[in-house]
Every structure is written in C-alpha cells, then in structure tokens.
C-alpha positions, 0 to 999 in steps of 0.5 A: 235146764235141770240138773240130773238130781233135779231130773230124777226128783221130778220124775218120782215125784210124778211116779209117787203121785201116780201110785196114790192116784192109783190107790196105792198110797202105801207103796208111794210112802215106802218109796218117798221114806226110802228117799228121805233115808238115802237123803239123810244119809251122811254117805250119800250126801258126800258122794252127791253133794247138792 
C-alpha cells in the first residue's frame, strides 16, 4: 500500500497525463513546473521529508 505521497504523486500523474490527452499540454507542464518547484523547495522538503 502506498503512502499518502505515493497516493497523490499517482493521482496527478494520471491527472497530467489526461490533461495532454486532452490537448491541454501547456496546463499539464504549468502544473508538472509548479510540483518540480514545491519539490525543490528546501521548506517544503523539511516540512515533508520522504
């Protein structure tokens, strides 16, 4: 069983994926840049450490 962090990086995963088949590719990179950010980010590691 996956953890919650697991959980939620499957789900927009399948949401980034729907939104290119979509035709909406520039909203799934926004999003997908957005996550890569928050992951970067020295607080947010500390606050979640994985």
């Amino acid at each position: 069983m996956y953890d919650r962090h697991g959980q939620a990086l499957d789900l927009l995963e399948r949401a980034l994926h729907l939104m290119d088949e979509e035709g909406r590719p520039l909203v799934a990179a926004r999003i997908a840049a957005a996550i890569d950010d928050l992951l970067r980010d020295p607080k947010v590691r500390e606050q979640h450490p994985n």
